[in-house]
C-alpha positions in Angstrom: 18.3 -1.6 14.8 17.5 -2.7 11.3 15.0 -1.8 8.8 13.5 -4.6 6.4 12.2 -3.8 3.1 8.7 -5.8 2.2 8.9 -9.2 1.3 11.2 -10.5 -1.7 12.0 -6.6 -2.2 15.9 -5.9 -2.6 17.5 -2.7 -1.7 17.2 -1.2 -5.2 13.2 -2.1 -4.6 13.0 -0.3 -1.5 15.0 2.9 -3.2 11.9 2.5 -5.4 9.5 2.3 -3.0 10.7 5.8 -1.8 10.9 7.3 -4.7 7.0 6.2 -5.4 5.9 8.0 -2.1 8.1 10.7 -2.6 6.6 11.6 -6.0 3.1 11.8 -4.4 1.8 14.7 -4.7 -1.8 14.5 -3.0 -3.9 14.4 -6.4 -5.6 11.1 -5.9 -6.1 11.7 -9.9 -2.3 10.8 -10.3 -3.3 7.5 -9.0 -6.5 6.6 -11.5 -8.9 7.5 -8.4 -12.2 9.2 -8.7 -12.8 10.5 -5.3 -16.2 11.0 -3.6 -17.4 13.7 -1.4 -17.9 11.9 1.8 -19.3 13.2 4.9 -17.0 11.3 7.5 -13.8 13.1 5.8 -12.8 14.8 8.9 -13.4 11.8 10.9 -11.1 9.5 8.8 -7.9 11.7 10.4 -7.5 9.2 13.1 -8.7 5.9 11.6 -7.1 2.6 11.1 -7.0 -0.5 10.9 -4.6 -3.4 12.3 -5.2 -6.7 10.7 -4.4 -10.0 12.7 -3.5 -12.9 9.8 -3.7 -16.6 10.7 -1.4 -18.0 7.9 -2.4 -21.3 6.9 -6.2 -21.4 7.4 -7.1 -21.9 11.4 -9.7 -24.1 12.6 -12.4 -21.6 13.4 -14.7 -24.1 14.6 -11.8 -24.8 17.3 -12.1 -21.6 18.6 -15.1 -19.5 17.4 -17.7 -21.4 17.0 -17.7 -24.2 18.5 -19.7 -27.6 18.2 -19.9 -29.2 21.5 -21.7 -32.8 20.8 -21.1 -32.9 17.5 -18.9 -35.9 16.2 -16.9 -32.9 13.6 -16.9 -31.1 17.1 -13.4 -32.0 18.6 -12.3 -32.0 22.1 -12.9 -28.5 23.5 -15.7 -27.0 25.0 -17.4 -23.4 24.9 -17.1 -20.8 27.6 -19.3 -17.8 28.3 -17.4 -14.5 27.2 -18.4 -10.5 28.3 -20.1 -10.7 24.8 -23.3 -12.3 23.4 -21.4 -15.7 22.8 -19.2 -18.5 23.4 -15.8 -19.2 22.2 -13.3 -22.0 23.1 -12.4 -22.6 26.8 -8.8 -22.1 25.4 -9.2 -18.7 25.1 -9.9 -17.6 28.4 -8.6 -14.3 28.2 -10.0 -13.5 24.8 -12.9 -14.3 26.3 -12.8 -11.3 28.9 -12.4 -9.0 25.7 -15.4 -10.2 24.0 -17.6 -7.4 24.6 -15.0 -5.3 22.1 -15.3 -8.1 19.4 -17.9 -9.7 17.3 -17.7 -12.7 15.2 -18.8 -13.5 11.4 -19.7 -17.0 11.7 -21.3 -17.0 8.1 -18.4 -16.5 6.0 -18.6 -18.8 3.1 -16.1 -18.3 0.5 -15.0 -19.7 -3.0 -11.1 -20.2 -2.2 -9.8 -23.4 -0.4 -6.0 -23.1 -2.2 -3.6 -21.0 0.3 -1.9 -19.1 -2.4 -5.4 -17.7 -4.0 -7.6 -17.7 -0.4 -4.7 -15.9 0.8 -5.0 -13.6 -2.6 -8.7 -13.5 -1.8 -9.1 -12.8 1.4 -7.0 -10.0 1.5 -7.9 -7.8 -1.6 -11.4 -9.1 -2.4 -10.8 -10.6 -5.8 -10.0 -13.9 -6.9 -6.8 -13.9 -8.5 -6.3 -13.1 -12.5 -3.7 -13.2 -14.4 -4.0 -9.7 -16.4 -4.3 -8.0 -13.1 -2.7 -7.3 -9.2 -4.9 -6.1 -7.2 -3.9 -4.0 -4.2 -4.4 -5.5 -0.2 -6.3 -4.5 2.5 -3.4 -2.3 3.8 -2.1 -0.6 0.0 -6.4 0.6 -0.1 -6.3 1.4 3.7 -3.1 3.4 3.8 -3.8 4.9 0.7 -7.3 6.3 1.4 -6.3 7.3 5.7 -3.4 9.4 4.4 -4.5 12.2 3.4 -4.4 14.2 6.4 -1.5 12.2 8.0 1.2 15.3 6.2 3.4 14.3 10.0 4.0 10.7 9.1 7.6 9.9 8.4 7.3 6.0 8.2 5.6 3.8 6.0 1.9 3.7 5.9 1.7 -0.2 5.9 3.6 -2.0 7.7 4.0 -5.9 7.7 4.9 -7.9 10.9 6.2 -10.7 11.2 5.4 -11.9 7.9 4.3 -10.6 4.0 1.6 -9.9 3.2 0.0 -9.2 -0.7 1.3 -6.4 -2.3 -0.2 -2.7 -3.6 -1.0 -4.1 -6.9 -1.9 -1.5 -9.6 -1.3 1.4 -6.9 2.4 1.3 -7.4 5.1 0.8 -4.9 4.5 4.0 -2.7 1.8 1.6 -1.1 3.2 -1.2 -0.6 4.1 -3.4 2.6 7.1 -2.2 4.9 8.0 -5.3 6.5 9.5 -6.0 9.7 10.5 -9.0 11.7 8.6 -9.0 15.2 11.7 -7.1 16.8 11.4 -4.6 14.1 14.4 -5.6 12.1 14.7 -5.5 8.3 17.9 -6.7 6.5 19.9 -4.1 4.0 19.4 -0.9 5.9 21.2 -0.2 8.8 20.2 1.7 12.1 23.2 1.5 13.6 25.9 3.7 11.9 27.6 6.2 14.6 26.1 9.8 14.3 29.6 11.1 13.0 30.3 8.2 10.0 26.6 9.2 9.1 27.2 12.8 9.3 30.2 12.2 6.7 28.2 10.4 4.3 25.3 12.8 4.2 27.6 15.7 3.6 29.8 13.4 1.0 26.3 12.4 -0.8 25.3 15.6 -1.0 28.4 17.1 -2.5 27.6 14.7 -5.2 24.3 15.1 -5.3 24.9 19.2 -5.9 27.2 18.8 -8.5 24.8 16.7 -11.1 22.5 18.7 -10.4 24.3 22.0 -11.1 25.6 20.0 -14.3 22.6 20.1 -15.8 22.7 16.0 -16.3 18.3 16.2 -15.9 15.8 15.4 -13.8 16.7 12.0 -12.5 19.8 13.3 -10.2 16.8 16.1 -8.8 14.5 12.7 -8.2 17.1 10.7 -6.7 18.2 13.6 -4.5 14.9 13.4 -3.5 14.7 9.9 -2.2 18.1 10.0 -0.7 16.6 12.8 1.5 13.3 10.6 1.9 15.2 8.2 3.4 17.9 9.8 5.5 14.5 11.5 7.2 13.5 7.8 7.6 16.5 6.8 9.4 16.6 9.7 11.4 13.0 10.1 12.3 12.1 9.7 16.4 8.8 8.0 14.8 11.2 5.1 14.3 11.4 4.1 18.5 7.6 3.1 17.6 9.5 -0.3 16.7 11.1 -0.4 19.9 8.8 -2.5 21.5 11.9 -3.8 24.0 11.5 -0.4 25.7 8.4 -1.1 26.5 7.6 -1.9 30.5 8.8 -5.5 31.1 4.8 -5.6 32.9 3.6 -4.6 29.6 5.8 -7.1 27.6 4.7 -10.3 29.8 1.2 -9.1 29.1 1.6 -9.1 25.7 3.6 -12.5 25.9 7.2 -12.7 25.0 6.9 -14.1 21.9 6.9 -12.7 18.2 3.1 -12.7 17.5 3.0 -10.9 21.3 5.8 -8.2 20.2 4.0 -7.7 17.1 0.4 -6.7 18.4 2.4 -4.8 21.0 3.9 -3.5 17.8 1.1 -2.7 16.1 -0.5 -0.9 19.1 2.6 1.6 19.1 2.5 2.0 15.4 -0.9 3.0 14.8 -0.4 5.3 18.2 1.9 7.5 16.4 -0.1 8.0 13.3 0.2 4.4 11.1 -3.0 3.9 9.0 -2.7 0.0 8.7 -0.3 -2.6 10.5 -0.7 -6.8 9.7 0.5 -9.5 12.3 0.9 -12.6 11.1 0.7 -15.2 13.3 1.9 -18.6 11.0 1.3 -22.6 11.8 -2.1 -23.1 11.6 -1.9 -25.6 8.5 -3.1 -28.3 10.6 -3.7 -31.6 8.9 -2.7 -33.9 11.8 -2.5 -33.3 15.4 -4.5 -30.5 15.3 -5.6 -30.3 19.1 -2.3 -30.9 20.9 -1.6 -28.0 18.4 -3.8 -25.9 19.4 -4.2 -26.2 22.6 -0.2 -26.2 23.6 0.9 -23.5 21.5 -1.3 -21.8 19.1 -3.9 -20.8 21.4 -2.1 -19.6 24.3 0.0 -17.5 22.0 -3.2 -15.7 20.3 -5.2 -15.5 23.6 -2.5 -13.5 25.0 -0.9 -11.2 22.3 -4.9 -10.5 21.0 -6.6 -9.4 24.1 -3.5 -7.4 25.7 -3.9 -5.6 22.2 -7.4 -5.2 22.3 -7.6 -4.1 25.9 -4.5 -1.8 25.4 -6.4 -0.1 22.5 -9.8 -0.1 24.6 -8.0 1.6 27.5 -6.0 4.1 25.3 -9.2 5.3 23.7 -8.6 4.3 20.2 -10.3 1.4 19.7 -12.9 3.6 18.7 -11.0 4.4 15.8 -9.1 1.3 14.8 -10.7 -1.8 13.0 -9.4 -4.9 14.5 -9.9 -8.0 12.0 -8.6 -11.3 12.8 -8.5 -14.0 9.6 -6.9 -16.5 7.8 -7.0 -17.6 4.1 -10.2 -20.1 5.2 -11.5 -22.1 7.6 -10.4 -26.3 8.0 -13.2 -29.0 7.8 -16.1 -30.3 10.1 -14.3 -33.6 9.2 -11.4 -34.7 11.6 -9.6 -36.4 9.3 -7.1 -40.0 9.9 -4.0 -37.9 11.0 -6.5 -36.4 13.7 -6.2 -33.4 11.9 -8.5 -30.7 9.7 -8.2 -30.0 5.8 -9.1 -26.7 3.6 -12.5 -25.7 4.0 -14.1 -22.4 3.0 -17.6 -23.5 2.8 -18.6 -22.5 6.5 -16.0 -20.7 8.5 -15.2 -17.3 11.1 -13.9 -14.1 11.6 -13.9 -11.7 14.1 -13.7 -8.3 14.1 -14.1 -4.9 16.1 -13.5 -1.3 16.7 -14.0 1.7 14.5 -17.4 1.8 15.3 -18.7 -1.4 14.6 -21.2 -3.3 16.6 -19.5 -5.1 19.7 -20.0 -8.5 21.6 -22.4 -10.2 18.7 -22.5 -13.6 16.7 -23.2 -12.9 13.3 -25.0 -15.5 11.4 -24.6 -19.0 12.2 -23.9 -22.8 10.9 -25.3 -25.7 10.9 -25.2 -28.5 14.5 -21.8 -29.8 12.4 -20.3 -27.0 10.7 -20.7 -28.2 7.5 -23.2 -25.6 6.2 -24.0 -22.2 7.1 -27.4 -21.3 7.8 -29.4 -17.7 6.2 -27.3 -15.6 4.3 -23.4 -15.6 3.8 -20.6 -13.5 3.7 -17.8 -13.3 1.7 -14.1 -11.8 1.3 -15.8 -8.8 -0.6 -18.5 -7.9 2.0 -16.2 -7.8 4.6 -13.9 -5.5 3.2 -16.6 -3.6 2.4 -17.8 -3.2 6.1 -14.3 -2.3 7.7 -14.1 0.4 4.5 -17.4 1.9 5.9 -16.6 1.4 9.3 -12.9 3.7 8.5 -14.9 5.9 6.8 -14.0 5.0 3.4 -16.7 5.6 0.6 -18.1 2.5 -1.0 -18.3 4.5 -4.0 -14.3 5.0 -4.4 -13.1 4.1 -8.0 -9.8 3.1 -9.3 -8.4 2.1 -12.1 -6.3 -0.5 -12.8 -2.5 -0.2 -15.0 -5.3 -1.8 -18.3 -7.9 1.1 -17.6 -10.6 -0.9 -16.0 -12.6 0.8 -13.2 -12.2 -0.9 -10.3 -14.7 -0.5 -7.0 -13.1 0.0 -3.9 -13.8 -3.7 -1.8 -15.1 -5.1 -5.4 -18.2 -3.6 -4.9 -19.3 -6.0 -1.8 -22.2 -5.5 0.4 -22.2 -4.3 4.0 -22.6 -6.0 6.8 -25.7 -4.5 8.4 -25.7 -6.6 11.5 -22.0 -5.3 12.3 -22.5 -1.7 11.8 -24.2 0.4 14.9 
């Protein structure tokens, strides 16, 4: 088995990604955060949150929200769910799960670029130039772990893709990433128990003598992150990626595919303890032939991996405690354009979400007969970030502050999504 570092992060990176969570020391102050009493603290032990990211802006009106009759409407047609709405008849077992799930149909956001809706929709902000802002997962994982002292992985973990990065929370927060079999190149699971044995006991005859040399405090910290990661390596939590020892029942359910083995992933991940895991599921850039798209690969694929999940985490009991949220950068157009495909549109588009406490087997909020417009109030990147926050647990009134001392608001100070919360 491999280990991957997060995206674009060399080996040198990763020894520094270590050595940021090794140096934590559990004073949020270290970090620039003002922390607020809250009264759900004890409750927060078991949350998270496992986001499902559609790279390349799906056609929510495809699949969510549909427009039968409609000349923007396309070719598939709404079934009845277990929930209080339809979604596409391509998503037949989703649709057996929908009691679990509610959809945003009012999301109506400023970002129709992939590089800055994907910057958007996953911190809040709209990009700038003077500051990184940390991700869903880096805020997540950084405000779940404080009563997670047992964890001996990563905190966020990436499958199957990048995601954004931890921003002006340092390294310590930052995305593990993983391929969907949960392999990472530069650091190797698969050194025999003696060779490793030798080279533990060889480093640390090393280690001992700089230190007893006097030559300062970086051999002490480096020490330190050696040990970080042998405990890595060596940690049982690791089989959590070992998603091929799984049943082979459990597998097919899951489908046998990457996006399949990463929500089966994901499920095993947070089981032992992960705050937040991300599954990307890629391809959904479709500017021409967006039907035959869908409906021969795309869709099957996310029917399956996305209700074995959410049934798995129903059935376990922890759905109660894990946010679900399934998004892309934006939504594509009402428009079927001359390549019989969709473009970028952000104007009037969905996501769905569940768990954690939030309302279950609802529309929120509506468009227009086309999809063009959405009708009463919107939503945008911030409110929704705001609601899963509140739904984990996390206080709304959380400050940090970024590496130019500006006081940041946790979710950029969004609004909640009454309708979704119980």
């Amino acid at each position: 088995m491999f280990f991957t570092t997060p995206s674009g992060m060399t080996r040198r990176h990763f020894m520094r990604h270590l050595a940021g969570a090794s140096a934590l020391t559990g004073s949020a102050l270290a970090m620039g955060q003002t922390l607020c009493v809250h009264a759900n603290e004890l409750k927060r032990r078991n949350k998270a949150a496992i986001l499902l990211w559609m790279n390349g802006g799906p056609s929510t009106m495809d699949l969510w929200d549909l427009k039968p009759g409609a000349a923007t409407g396309g070719p598939f047609r709404p079934i009845a769910t277990t929930g209080d709405m339809q979604i596409s008849e391509h998503l037949p077992m989703m649709a057996t799960q929908m009691d679990k799930m509610s959809i945003v149909r009012s999301m109506s956001t400023r970002e129709a670029d992939h590089a800055r809706g994907r910057y958007y929709m996953h911190t809040g902000y709209v990009p700038n130039p003077n500051i990184i802002h940390p991700s869903y997962g880096s805020v997540i994982s950084h405000q779940l772990m404080a009563h997670r002292n047992d964890l001996e992985i990563p905190p966020f973990i990436a499958i199957g893709g990048a995601s954004e990065g931890p921003g002006f929370l340092g390294m310590a927060w930052a995305p593990f990433s993983v391929d969907a079999n949960g392999q990472v190149r530069n650091l190797s699971m698969n050194v025999e128990a003696a060779r490793m044995s030798e080279r533990i006991q060889a480093l640390s005859r090393l280690e001992t003598n700089f230190i007893n040399d006097n030559r300062g405090s970086a051999a002490v910290e480096h020490a330190k992150v050696i040990q970080k990661t042998l405990n890595l390596m060596t940690s049982r939590q690791m089989e959590a990626f070992r998603v091929e020892r799984e049943p082979a029942e459990v597998q097919d359910r899951y489908g046998r595919n990457n996006f399949g083995r990463g929500c089966l992933m994901a499920r095993r991940l947070v089981e032992i303890g992960v705050p937040f895991v991300e599954v990307t599921l890629g391809g959904w850039d479709n500017h021409q032939n967006i039907f035959p798209t869908l409906q021969n690969n795309l869709l099957p694929t996310l029917d399956r991996g996305m209700s074995a999940l959410i049934e798995d985490l129903y059935q376990r009991g922890m759905l109660q405690d894990t946010a679900v949220i399934w998004m892309g950068e934006f939504g594509r157009t009402p428009r079927i354009n001359g390549d019989a495909g969709r473009d970028h549109w952000a104007r009037s588009w969905s996501v769905v979400v569940g768990g954690a406490g939030m309302k279950p087997g609802v529309a929120i909020g509506a468009t227009n007969d086309d999809g063009t417009a959405v009708e009463g109030p919107t939503y945008s990147s911030e409110d929704l970030m705001a609601t899963i926050c509140r739904s984990l647990g996390i206080s709304l009134e959380t400050t940090f502050t970024s590496n130019d001392g500006r006081p940041m608001k946790i979710a950029n100070s969004g609004k909640v999504i009454k309708d979704l919360l119980a």
